[in-house]
C-alpha positions in Angstrom: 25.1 39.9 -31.9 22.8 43.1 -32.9 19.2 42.5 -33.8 16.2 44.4 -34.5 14.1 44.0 -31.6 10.4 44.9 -30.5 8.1 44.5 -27.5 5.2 43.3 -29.3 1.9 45.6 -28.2 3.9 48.9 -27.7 4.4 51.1 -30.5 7.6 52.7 -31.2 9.5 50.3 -28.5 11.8 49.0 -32.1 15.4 49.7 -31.4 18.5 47.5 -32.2 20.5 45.5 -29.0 22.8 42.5 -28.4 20.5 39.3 -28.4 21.6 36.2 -27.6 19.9 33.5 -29.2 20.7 29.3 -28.8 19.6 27.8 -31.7 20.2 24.3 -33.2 20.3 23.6 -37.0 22.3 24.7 -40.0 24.0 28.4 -38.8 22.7 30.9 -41.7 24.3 34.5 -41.6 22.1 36.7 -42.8 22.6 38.9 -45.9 19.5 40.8 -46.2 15.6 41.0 -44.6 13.3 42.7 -46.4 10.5 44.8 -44.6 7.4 44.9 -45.2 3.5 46.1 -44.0 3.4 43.1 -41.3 6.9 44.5 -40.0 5.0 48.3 -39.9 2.1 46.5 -37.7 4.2 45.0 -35.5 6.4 47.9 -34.7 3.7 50.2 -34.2 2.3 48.3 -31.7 -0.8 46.4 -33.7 0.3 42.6 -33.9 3.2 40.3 -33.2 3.9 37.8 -30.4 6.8 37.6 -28.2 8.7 33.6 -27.6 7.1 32.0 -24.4 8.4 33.6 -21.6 9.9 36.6 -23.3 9.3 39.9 -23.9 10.8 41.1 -26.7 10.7 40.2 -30.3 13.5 39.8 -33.5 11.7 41.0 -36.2 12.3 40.5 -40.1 10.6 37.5 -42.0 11.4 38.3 -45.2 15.2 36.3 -45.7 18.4 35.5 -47.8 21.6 34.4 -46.6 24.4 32.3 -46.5 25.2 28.7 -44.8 28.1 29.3 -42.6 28.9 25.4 -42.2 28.8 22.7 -44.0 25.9 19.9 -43.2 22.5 18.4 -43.2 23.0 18.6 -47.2 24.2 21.5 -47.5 27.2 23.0 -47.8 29.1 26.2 -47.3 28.4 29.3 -48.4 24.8 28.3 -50.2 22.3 30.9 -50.8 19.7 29.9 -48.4 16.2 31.9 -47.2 13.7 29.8 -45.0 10.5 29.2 -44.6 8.1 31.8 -42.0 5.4 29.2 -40.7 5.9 26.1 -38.6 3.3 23.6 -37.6 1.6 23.5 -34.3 2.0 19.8 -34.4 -1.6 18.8 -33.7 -3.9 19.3 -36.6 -4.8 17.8 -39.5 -3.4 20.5 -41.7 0.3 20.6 -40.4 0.2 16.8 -40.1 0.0 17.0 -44.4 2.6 19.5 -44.2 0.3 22.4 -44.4 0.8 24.7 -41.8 -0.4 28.0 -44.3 -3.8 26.5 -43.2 -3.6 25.5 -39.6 -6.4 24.7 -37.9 -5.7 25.7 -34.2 -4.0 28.5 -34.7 -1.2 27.6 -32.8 1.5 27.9 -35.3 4.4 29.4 -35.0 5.9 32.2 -37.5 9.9 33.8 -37.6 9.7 37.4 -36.9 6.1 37.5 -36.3 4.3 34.6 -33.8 6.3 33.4 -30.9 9.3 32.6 -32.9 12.7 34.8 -33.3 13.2 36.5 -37.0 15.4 36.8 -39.4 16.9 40.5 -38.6 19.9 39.4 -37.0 23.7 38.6 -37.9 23.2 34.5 -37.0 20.9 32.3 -37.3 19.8 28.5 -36.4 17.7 27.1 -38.6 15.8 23.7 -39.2 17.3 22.3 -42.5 13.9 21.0 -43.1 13.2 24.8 -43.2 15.7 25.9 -45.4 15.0 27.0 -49.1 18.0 27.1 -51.8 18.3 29.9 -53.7 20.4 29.9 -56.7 22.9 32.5 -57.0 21.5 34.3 -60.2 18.6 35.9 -57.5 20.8 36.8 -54.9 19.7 40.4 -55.9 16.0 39.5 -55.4 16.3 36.9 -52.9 14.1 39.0 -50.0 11.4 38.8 -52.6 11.3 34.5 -52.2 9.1 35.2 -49.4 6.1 36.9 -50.8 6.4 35.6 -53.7 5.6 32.2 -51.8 2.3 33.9 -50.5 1.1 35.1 -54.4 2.0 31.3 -55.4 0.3 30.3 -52.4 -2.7 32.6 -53.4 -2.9 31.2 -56.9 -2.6 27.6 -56.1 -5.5 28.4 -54.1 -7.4 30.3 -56.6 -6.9 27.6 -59.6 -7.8 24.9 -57.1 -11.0 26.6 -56.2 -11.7 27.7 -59.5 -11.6 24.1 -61.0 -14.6 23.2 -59.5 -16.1 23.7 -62.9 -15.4 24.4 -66.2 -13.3 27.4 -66.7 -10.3 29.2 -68.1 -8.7 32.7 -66.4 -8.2 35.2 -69.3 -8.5 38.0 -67.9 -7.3 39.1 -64.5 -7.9 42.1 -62.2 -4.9 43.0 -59.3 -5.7 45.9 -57.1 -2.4 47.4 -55.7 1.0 47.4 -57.2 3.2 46.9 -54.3 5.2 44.3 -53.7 2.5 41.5 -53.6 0.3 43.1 -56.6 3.1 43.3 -58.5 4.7 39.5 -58.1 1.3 38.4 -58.4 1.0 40.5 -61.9 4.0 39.3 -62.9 3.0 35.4 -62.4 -0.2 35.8 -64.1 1.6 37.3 -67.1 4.0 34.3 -67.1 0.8 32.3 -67.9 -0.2 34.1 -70.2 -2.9 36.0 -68.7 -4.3 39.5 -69.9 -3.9 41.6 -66.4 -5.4 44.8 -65.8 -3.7 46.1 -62.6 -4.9 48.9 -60.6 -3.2 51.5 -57.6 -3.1 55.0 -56.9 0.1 55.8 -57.8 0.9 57.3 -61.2 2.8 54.3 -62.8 4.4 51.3 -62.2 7.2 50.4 -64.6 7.5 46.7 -63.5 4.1 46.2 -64.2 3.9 47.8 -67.3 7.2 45.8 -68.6 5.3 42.7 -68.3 2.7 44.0 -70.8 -0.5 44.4 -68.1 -2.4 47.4 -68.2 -2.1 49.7 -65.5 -4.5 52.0 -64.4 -6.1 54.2 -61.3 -7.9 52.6 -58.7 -10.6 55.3 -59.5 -11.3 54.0 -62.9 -12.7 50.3 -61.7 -15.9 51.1 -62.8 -15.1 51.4 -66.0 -12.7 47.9 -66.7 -15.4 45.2 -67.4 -15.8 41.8 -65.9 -12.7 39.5 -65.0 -12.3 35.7 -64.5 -10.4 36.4 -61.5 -9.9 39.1 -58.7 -6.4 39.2 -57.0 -6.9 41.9 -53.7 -3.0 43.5 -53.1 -3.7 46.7 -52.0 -4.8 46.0 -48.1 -8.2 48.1 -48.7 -11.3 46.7 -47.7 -13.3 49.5 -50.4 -11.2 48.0 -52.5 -12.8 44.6 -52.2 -16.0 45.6 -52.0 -16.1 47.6 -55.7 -14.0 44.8 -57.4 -16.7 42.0 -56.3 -19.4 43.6 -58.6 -16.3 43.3 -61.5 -16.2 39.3 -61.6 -17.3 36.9 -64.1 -19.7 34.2 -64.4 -17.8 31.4 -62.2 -15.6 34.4 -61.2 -12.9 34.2 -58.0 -11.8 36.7 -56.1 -9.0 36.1 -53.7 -8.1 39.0 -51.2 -4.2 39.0 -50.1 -3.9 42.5 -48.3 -5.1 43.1 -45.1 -7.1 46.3 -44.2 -7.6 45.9 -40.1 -9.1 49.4 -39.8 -12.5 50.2 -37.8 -14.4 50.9 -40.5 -17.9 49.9 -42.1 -17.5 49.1 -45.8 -20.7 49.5 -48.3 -21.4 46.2 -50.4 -23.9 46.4 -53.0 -26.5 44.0 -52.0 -27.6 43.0 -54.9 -23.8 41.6 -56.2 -24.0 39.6 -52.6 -27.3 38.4 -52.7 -27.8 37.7 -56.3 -24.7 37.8 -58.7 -22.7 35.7 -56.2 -25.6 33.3 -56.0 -27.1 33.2 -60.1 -23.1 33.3 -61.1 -21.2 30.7 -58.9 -19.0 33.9 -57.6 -16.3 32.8 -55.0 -14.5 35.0 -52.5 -12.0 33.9 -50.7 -8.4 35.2 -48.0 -4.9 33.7 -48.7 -2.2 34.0 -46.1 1.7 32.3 -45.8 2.7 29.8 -47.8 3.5 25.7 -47.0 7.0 24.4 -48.3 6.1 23.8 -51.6 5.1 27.0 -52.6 8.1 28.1 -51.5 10.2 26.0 -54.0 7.5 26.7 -56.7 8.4 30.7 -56.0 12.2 30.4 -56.4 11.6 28.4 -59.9 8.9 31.5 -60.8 11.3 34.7 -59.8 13.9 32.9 -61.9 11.3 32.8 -64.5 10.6 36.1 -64.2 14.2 37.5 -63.8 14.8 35.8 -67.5 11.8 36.7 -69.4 11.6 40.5 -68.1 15.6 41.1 -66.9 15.9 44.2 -64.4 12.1 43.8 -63.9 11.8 42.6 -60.5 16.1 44.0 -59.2 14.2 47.2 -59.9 11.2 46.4 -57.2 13.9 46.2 -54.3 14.0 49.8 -54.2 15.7 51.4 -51.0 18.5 48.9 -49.0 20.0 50.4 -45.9 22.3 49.0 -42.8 20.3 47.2 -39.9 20.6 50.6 -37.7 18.6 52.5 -40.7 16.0 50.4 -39.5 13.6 53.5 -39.1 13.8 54.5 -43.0 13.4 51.0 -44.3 10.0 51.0 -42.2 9.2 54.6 -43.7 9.9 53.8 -47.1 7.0 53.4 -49.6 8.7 53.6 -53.1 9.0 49.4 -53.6 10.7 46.7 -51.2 12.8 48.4 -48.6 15.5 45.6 -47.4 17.9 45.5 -44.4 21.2 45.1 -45.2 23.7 42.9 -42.5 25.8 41.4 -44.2 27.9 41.9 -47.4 
């Protein structure tokens, strides 16, 4: 079967070939993969691990399918996508089902860390590792997956945040890409009063939901927030948003900015504010199974309180040779398309 395939550590070595892949579990064929930064990384050369003993790599992470058998509990022709991170089986952390905070590092993730992805016709999968999808988000089902990491993100945030007496009314999100934008959109749901902030001139998801949405370059001028949400991978970013929290204020960074660089932080917000104010900053990566359920019961919450909102996000879809576009594409969720 075709697959998109890279050797992780050499940029530009992404091409599509006939892979053949043994897998046991529930046969999935896959509809669509989205693509996203990680993919960008991998393919130009900057992350990504290869299975044990091999060389080469199937990409995609981001997935929604169909079962092509039925069994395990489910049956023919369900709307699956699955789960990207699988315990090392060691540490404490996987052992309570959390592998979105292993401990050794030895995890394993589809399409990115020593485990075949998604962006092929067939797959194998775990049924443990399967998510259903109901039918009304087929259109959005690529999004299940990082909308699991913002749910992820604000699990972590509220948990952290509870350590004392507090209430998020007002939010800050920096970026409005995929991430910034689900994670506007699930803040809104609660009723939050969200202020989001990119470079690009609009975004009309965001602005359906009722947030604000305004330049990066106006930070300065926003006021203080209860809570910080990081999208836009940019480490400058970070630094001006710290000065913008609240008493008891958390920030919570979700993009990642790996250039060689040397970013200015005020000292003062570090070495003072953080301290006097109970400031918390904190990273948020992948997402353990029950976020996963949580962010198919939130997109379908979404879908019906703002309808065409998020369809809209999933911007450019193109056939699995197209690969090169989908990578190229900035203008919302690019997705692979492999099946009809």
């Amino acid at each position: 079967m075709n697959a998109l395939v890279v050797e992780p550590g050499h940029a530009g070595s992404a091409c599509i070939t006939d892979v053949s892949i043994r897998e046991e579990g529930v046969p999935v064929r896959v509809l669509e993969v989205g693509v996203c930064g990680t993919d960008r990384e991998i393919t130009h050369g900057l992350f990504g691990v290869a299975p044990d003993g091999e060389d080469r790599l199937v990409l995609g992470h981001e997935m929604i399918g169909v079962v092509e058998r039925d069994g395990h509990g489910f049956a023919r022709g369900d709307l699956v996508t699955a789960t990207v991170r699988r315990s090392c089986g060691r540490c404490p952390a996987c052992a309570q089902g959390s592998p979105d905070g292993c401990l050794t590092g030895d995890y394993l993730e589809r399409g990115i860390t020593r485990l075949h992805g998604f962006a092929r016709e067939l797959v194998g999968e775990d049924p443990a590792q399967l998510v259903a999808v109901p039918f009304e988000l087929r259109e959005i089902g690529v999004l299940v997956e990082p909308a699991a990491d913002c749910v992820r993100a604000l699990r972590h945030a509220s948990a952290i945040g509870g350590r004392l007496p507090r209430e998020v009314r007002r939010a800050l999100v920096t970026g409005a890409g995929t991430i910034g934008t689900i994670v506007t959109c699930l803040l809104r749901l609660d009723g939050v009063e969200v202020v989001t902030a990119s470079l690009e001139p609009s975004s009309p998801v965001v602005e359906a939901t009722g947030a604000e949405y305004v330049a990066t370059t106006r930070l300065s001028e926003l006021g203080r927030f209860d809570l910080v949400v990081e999208c836009a991978g940019d480490a400058h970013l970070t630094a001006a948003a710290l000065r913008l929290l609240d008493r008891s204020g958390v920030a919570c960074i979700l993009g990642i900015d790996g250039r060689d660089q040397t970013v200015p932080v005020d000292g003062r917000t570090l070495g003072v504010d953080f301290v006097l104010e109970n400031r918390v900053l904190f990273g948020s990566v992948n997402a353990r199974r029950g976020d996963w359920d949580a962010a198919v019961s939130t997109l379908d919450s979404v879908r019906r309180r703002w309808p065409g909102a998020l369809e809209s996000l999933v911007a450019l879809r193109v056939p699995l040779d197209r690969f090169d576009e989908a990578l190229a594409f900035r203008g919302g969720k690019a997705a692979l398309v492999l099946s009809e």
